[in-house]
VOKE-496726 format. One record per residue: residue in three letters; residue number from 1; y negated, x, z of N, C-alpha, C, O in turn. Coordinates in steps of 0.05 Angstrom, whole numbers, always signed. Atoms other than C-alpha are relative to their C-alpha. Layout:
# residues N
     r     k       ny       nx       nz      cay      cax      caz       cy       cx       cz       oy       ox       oz
   ALA   NUM        Y        X        Z        Y        X        Z        Y        X        Z        Y        X        Z
...
END
This chain:
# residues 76
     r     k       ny       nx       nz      cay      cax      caz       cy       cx       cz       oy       ox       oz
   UNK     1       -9      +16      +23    -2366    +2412    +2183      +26      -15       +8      +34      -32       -8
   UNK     2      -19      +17      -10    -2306    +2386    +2224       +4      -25       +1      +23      -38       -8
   UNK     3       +2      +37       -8    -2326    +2318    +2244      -33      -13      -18      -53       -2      -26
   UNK     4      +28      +14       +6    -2379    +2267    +2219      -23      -12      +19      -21      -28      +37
   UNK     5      +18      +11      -27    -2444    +2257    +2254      -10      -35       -4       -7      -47      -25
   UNK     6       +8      +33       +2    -2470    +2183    +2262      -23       -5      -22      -31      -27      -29
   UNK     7      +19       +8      +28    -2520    +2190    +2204      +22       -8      -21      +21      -28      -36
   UNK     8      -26       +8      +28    -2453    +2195    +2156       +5      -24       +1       +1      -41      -17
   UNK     9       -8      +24       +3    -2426    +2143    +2185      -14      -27       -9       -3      -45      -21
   UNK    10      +10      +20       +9    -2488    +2097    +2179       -1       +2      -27       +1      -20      -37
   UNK    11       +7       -5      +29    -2498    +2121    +2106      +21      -14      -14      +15      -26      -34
   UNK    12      -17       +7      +11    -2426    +2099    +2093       +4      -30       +0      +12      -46      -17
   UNK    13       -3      +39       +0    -2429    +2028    +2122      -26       -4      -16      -25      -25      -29
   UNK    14      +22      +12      +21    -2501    +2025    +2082       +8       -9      -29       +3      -30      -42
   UNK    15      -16       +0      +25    -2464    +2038    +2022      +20      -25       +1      +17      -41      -18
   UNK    16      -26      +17       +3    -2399    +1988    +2036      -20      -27       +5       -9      -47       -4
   UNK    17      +15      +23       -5    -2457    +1933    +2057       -7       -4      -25       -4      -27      -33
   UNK    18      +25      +16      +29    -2500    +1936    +1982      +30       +3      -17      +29       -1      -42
   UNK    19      -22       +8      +25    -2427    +1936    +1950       +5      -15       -5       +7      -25      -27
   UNK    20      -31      +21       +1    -2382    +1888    +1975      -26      -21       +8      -31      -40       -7
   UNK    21      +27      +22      -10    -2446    +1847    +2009       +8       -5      +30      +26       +4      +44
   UNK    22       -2      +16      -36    -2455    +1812    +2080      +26      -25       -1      +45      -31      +13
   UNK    23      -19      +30       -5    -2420    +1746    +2061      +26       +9       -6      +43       -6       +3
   UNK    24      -25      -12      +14    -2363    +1785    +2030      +22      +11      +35      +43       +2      +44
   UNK    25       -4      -10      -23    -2354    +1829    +2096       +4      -26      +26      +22      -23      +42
   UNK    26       +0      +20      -22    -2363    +1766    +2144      +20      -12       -9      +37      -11       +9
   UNK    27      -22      +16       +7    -2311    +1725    +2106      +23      +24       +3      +42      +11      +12
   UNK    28      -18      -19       -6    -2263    +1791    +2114       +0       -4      +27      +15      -20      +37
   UNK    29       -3      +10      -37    -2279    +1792    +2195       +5      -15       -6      +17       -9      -27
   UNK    30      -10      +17       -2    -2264    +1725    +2193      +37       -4       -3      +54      -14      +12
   UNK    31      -25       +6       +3    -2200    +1728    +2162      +21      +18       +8      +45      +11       +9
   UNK    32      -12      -14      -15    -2181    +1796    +2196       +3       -7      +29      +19       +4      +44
   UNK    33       +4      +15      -35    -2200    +1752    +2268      +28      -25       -8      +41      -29      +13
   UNK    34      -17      +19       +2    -2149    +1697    +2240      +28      +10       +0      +47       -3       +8
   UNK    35      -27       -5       +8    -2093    +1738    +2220       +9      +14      +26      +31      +13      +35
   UNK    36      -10      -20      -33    -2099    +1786    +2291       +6      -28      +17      +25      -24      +32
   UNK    37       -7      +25      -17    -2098    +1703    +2327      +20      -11       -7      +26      -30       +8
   UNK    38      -26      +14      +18    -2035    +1681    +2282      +18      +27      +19      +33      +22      +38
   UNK    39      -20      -23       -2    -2001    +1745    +2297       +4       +6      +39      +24      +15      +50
   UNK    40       -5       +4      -31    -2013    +1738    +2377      +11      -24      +10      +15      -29      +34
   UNK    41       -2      +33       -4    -1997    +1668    +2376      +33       -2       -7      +48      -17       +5
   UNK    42      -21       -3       +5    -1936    +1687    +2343      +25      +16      +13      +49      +14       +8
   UNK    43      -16      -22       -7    -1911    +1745    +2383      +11      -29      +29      +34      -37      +33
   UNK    44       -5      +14      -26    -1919    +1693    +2452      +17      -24       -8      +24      -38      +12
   UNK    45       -8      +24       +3    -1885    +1637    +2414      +46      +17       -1      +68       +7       +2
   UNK    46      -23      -11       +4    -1826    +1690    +2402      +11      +16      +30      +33      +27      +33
   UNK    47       -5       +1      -26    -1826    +1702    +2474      +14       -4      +12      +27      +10      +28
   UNK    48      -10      +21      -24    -1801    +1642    +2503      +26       -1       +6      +45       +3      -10
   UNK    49      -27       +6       -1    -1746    +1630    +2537      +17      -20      -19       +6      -37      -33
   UNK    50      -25      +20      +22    -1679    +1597    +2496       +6      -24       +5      +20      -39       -8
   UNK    51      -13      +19      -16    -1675    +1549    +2547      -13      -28      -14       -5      -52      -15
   UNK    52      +24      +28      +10    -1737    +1506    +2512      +19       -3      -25      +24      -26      -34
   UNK    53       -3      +10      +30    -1708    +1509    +2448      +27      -17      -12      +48       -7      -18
   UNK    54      -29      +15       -7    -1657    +1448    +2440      +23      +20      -17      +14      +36      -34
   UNK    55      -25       -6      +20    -1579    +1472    +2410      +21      -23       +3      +30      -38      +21
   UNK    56      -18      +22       -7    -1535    +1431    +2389      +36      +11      +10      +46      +32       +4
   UNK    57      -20      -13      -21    -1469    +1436    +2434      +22       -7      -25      +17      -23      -43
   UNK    58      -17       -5      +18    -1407    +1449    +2396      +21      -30       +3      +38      -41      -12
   UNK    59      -21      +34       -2    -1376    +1379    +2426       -4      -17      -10      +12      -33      -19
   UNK    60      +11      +23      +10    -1432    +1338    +2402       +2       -4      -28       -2      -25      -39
   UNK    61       +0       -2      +29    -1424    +1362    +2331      +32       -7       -1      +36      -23      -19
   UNK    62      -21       +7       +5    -1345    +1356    +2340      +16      -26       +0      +38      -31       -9
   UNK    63       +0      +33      -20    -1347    +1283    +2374       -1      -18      -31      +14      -37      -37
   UNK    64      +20      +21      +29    -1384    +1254    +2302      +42       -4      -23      +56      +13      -35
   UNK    65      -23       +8      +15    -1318    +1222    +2267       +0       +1      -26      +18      +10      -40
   UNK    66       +6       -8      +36    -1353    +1218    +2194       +2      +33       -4       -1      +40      -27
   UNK    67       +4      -21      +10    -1353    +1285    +2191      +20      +19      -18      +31      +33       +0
   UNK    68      -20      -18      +16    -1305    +1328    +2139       +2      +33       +2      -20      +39      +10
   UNK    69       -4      -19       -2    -1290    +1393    +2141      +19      +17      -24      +43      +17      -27
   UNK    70      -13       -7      +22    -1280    +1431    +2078       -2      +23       +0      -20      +32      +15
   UNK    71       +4      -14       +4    -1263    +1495    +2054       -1       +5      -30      +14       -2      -48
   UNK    72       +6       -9      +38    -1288    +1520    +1986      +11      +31       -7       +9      +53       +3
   UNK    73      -16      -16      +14    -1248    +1558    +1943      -11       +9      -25      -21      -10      -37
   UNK    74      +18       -2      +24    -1280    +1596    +1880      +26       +7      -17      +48      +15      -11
   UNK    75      -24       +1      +18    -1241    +1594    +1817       -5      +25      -18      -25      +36      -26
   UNK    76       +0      -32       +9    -1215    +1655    +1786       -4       +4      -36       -4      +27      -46
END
């Protein structure tokens, strides 16, 4: 009585098939295959070196003459 033999198991997916249905189940794979391809797609994109990803240099932002520099004060 420990474990289940492979009759259970088919009995159980027979059951979760006449519930939920085929098209129900296929559109789930589907969208469990999309979210595991997002989520690998994501890990390798969080990978990359820093070198690709432009920054802007602290001169080029200091160089820009329009620029103001305020500090905000909240009123008591």
């Amino acid at each position: 009585m420990g474990s289940f033999s492979i009759w259970h198991w088919l009995i159980v997916l027979l059951i979760v098939i006449m519930v939920f249905g085929t098209k129900k189940l296929r559109n789930l794979g589907g969208d469990l295959g999309g979210a595991v391809k997002g989520f690998k797609d994501g890990m390798k994109d969080g990978s990359a070196p820093a070198e690709d990803k432009p920054a802007a240099s602290a001169a080029a932002v200091s160089a820009d003459k329009n620029t103001i520099d305020v500090e905000v004060k909240n009123k008591s």
